[in-house]
C-alpha positions as CSV (number, residue, x, y, z in Angstrom):
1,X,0.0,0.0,0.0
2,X,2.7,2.4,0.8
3,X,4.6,1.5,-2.5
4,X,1.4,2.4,-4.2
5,X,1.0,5.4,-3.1
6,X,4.5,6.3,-3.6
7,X,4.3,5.8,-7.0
8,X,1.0,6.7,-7.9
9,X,-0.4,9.4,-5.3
10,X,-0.2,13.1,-5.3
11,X,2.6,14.8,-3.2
12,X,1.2,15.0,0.2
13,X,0.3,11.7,0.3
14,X,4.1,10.4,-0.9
15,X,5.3,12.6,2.0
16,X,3.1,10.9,4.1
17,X,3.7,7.3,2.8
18,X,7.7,8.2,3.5
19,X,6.9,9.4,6.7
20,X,5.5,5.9,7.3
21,X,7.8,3.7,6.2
22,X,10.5,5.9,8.1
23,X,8.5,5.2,11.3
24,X,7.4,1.5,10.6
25,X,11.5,1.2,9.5
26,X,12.9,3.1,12.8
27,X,10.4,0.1,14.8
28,X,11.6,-2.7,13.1
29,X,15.2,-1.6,13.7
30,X,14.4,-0.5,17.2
31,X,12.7,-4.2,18.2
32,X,16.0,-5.6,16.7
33,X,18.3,-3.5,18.5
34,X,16.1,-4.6,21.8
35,X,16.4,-8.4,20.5
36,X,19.8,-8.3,20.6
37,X,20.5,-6.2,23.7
38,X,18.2,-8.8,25.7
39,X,20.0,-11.9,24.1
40,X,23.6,-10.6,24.1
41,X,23.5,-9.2,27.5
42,X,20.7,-9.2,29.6
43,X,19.6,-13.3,29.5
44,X,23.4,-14.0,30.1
45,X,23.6,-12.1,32.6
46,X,20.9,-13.1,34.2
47,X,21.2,-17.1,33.7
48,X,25.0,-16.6,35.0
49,X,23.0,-14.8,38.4
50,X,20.7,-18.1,38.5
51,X,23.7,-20.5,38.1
52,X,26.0,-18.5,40.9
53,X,22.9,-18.2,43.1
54,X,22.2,-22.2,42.6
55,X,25.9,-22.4,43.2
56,X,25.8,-20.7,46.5
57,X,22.4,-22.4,47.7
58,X,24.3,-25.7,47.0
59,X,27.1,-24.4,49.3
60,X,23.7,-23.9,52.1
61,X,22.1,-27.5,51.4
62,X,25.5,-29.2,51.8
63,X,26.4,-27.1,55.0
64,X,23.2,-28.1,56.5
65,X,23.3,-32.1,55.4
66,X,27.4,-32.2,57.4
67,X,26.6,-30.1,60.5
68,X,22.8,-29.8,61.6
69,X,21.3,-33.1,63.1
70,X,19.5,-34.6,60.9
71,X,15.7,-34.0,63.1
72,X,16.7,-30.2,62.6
73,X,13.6,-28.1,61.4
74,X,14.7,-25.4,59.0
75,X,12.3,-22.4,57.7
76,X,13.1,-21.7,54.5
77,X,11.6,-19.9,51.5
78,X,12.7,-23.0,48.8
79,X,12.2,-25.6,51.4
80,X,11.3,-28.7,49.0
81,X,14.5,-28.2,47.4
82,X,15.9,-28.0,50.5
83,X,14.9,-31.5,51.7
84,X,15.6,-33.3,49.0
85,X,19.5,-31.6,49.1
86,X,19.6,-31.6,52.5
87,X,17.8,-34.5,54.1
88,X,16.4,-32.0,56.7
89,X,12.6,-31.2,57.2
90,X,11.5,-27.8,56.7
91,X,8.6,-25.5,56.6
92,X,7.9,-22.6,53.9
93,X,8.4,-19.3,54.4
94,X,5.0,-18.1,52.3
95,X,3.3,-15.2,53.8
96,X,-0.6,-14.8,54.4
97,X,-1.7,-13.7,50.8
98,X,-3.7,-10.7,52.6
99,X,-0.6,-8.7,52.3
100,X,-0.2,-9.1,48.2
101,X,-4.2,-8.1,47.9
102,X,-4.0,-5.3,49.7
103,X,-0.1,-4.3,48.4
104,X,1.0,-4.3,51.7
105,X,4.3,-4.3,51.5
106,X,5.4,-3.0,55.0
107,X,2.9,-5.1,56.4
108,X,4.7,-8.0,54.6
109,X,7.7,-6.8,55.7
110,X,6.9,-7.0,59.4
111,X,5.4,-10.3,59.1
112,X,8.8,-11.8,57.1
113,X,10.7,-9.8,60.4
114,X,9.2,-12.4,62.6
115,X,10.5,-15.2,60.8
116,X,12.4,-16.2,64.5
117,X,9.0,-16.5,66.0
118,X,7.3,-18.2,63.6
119,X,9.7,-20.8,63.1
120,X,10.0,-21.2,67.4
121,X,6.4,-21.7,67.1
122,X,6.7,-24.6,64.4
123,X,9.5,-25.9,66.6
124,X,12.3,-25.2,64.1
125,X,16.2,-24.5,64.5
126,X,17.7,-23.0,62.0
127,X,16.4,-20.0,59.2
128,X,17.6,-20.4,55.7
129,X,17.3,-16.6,53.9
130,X,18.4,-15.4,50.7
131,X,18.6,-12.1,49.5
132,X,16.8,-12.6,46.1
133,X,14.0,-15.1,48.1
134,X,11.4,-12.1,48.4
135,X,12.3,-9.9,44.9
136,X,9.0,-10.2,43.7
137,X,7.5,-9.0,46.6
138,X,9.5,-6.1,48.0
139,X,11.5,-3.8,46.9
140,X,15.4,-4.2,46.5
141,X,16.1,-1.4,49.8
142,X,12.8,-3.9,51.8
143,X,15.0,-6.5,50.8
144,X,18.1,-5.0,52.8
145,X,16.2,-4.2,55.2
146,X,14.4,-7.3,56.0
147,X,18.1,-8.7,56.1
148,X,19.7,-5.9,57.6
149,X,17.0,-6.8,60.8
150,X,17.5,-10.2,60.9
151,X,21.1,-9.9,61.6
152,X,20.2,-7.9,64.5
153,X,17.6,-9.7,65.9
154,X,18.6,-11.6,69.1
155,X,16.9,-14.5,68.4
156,X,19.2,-15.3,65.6
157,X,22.8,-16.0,65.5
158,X,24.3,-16.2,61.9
159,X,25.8,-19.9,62.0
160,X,27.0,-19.9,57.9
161,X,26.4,-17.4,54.9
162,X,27.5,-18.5,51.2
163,X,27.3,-15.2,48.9
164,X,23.2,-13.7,49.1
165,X,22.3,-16.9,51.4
166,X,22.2,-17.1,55.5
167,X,21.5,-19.6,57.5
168,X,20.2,-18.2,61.1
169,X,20.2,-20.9,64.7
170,X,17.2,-20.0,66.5
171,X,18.1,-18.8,69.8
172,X,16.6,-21.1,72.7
173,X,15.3,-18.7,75.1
């Protein structure tokens, strides 16, 4: 059609026809340069995050299999990948889905902050947090700080960390 009217059509409408295939031109090479950028850069770099991070929670799994007892209780956001590296029983770290219907995200935030409790009350040992366990549901600087608090808390004593991971002992008392 534009061709068409390139050829054929009065003035104004060739100018328009050119101005056309200029922009339908500029968006074809624009989703190209974007198809490249995201499969030169940006999915390497990203699968080369997943391996390290699968690396590092390796590191966790195999820490926990040699020097927790093997009726230790872990809470843990990937706990069924966990158990089956580990050998030790867990519970998930999944919050009430209240806070994601209502975008609630400090509200989330205080609830992940009691992490110690919850796991006392499931009669649990040990914590298992990464840093990238909760992207999806706060913000990078909620994700510091939920970590940044639970290596204050007194109820938890940092026992092992392997890059972004921690692994917590619940305090007794």
């Amino acid at each position: 059609m534009i061709a068409a009217v390139w050829r054929k059509g009065p003035f104004g409408n060739r100018v328009a026809a050119g101005v056309l295939a200029g922009v339908a031109a500029l968006v074809v090479a624009m989703a190209g340069l974007g198809s490249w950028i995201g499969l030169s850069r940006v999915v390497p770099d990203h699968l080369e995050s997943d391996r390290e991070a699968a690396r590092e929670r390796g590191e966790v799994w195999r820490w926990l299999a040699e020097r927790t007892p093997p009726q230790a209780g872990v809470l843990a956001f990937n706990g069924g990948a966990l158990y089956l590296r580990a050998g030790r029983r867990y519970y998930a770290l999944r919050a009430p889905t209240s806070y994601y219907y209502r975008d609630d995200s400090d509200g989330l935030l205080r609830w992940l902050r009691e992490a110690p409790r919850h796991a006392r009350q499931s009669g649990l040992s040990f914590v298992v947090l990464g840093d990238g366990d909760y992207w999806n549901d706060l913000s990078p600087e909620l994700n510091r700080s939920l970590r940044a608090s639970l290596d204050r808390d007194p109820r938890l004593q940092t026992v092992y960390s392997a890059g972004r991971y921690r692994v917590y002992r619940i305090a007794l008392h």
